[in-house]
C-alpha positions as CSV (number, residue, x, y, z in Angstrom):
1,X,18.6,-3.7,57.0
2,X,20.7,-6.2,54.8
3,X,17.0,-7.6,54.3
4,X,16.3,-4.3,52.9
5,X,19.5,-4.0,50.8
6,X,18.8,-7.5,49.0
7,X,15.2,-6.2,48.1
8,X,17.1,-3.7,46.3
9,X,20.0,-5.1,44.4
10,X,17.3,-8.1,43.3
11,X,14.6,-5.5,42.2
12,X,17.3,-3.3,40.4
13,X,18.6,-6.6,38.5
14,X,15.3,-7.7,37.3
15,X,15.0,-3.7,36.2
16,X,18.0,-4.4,34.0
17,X,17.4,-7.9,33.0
18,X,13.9,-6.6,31.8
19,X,15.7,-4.0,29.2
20,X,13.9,-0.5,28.3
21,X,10.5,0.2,28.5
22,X,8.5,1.1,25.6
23,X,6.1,4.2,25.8
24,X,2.6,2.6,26.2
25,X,1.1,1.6,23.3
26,X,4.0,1.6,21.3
27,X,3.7,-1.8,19.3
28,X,7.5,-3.2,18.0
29,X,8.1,-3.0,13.9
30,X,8.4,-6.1,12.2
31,X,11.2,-6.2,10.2
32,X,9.2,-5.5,7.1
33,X,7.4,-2.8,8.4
34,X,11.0,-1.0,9.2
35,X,12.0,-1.4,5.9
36,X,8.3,0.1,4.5
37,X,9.2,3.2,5.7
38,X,12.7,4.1,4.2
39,X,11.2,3.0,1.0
40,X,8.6,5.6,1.3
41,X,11.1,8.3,1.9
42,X,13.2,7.0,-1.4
43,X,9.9,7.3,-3.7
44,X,9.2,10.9,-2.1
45,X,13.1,12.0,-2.4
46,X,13.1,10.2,-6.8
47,X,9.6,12.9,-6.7
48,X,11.5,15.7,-5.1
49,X,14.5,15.1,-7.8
50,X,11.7,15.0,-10.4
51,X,10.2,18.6,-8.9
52,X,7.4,16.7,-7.7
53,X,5.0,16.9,-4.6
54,X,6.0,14.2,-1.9
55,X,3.5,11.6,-1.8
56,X,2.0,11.5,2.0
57,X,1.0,7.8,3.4
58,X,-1.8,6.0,3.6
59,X,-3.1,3.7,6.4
60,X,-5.4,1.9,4.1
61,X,-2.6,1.9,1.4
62,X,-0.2,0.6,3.7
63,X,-1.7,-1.6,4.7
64,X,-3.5,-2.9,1.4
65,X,-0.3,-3.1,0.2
66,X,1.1,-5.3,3.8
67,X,-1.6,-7.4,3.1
68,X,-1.3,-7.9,-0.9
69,X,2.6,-9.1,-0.3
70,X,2.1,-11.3,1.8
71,X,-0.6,-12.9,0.1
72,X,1.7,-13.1,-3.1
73,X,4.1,-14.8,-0.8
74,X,1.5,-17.3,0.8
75,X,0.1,-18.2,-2.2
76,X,3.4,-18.3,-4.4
77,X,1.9,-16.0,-7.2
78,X,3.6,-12.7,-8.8
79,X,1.4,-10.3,-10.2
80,X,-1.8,-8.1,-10.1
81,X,-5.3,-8.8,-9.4
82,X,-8.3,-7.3,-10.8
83,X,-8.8,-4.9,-8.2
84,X,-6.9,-2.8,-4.8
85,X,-8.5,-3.8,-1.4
86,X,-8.0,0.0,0.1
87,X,-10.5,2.5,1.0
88,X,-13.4,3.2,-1.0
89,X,-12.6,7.1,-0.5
90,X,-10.4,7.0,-3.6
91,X,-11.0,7.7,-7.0
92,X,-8.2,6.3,-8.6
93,X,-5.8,3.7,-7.3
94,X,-2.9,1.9,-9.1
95,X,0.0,-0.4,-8.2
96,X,3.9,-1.6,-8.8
97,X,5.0,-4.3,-7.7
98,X,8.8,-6.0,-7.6
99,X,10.3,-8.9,-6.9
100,X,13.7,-10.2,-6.2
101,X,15.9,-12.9,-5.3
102,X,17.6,-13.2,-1.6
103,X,16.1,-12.2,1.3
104,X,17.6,-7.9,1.6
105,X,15.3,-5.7,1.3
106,X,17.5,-3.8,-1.8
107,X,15.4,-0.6,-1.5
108,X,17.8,1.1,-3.8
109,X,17.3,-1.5,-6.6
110,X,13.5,-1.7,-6.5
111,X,13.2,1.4,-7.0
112,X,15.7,1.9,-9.8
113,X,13.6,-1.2,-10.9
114,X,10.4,0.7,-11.2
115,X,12.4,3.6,-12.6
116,X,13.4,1.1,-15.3
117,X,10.2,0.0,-16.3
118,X,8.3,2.9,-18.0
119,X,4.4,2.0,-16.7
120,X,6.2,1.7,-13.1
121,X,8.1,4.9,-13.5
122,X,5.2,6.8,-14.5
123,X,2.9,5.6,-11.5
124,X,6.2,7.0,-9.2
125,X,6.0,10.2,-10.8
126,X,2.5,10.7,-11.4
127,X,1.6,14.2,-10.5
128,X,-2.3,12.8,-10.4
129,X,-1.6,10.2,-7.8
130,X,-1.1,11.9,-4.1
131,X,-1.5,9.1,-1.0
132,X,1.0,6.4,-1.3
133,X,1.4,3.1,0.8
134,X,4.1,-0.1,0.6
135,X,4.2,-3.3,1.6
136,X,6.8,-6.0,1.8
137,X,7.6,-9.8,2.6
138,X,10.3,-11.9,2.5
139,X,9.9,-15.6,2.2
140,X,9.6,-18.3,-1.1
141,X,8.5,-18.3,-3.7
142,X,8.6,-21.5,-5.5
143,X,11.9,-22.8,-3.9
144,X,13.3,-19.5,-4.5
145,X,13.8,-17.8,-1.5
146,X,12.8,-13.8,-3.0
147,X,11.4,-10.3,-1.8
148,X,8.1,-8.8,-3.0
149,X,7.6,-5.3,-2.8
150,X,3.8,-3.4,-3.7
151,X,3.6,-0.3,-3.8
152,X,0.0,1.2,-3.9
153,X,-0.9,4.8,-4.8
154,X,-3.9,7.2,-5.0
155,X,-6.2,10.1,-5.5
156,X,-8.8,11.0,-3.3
């Protein structure tokens, strides 16, 4: 029996040490994935203020935009190319994008930056646009260290 009893206590300890189990398949959020996803709420709750259909996400977007950020941020370049690398499905695509020093996430003053900027704040409110994805990195640009923030939107 105490044989027994020590099979016990040292399986319940490794139980503990392992921490919780996550539901199969569930993959962990980086950082900047978590912080996609409030900004997506804060673009559909600016619409919802503006009497404006929410904005419903886009895999592709998303993750056109993941994808664009971080390749501003690998290549230490700020600004648009000549075209969006989503799906082909949509008519009409267009793009914001933001940047700022430090290394928060300031989802509150990116967005009152694209409100700021009248191109930016018409692509926010555009009653056309309907699919919506962001994507953000943190890192340097230059020997800044900064934020950069895309957000991608579009019509079917």
């Amino acid at each position: 029996m105490p044989r027994m009893h020590t099979t016990m206590v040292v399986m319940a300890a490794l139980a503990v040490l392992a921490g919780p189990i996550s539901p199969a398949g569930a993959a962990q959020q980086t950082p900047n994935e978590a912080a996609a996803e409030p900004m997506l709420g804060a673009i559909n709750e600016t619409r919802a203020k503006n009497k404006l259909d929410a904005l419903r996400e886009s895999p592709s977007l998303i993750g056109s935009a993941t994808r664009f950020s971080h390749w501003l941020m690998a290549n230490d370049s700020f600004g648009h190319l000549g075209g969006i690398q989503a799906s082909n499905r949509f008519a009409l695509l267009g793009e914001a994008l933001a940047m700022h020093t430090g290394r928060d996430f300031s989802i509150k003053g990116t967005l009152a930056q694209w409100m700021g900027s009248p191109p930016h704040r018409a692509l926010v409110l555009s009653s056309t646009m309907r699919w919506m994805g962001t994507g953000v990195t943190r890192g340097r640009l230059g020997s800044t260290a900064a934020t950069v923030w895309v957000l991608q939107v579009g019509r079917l």
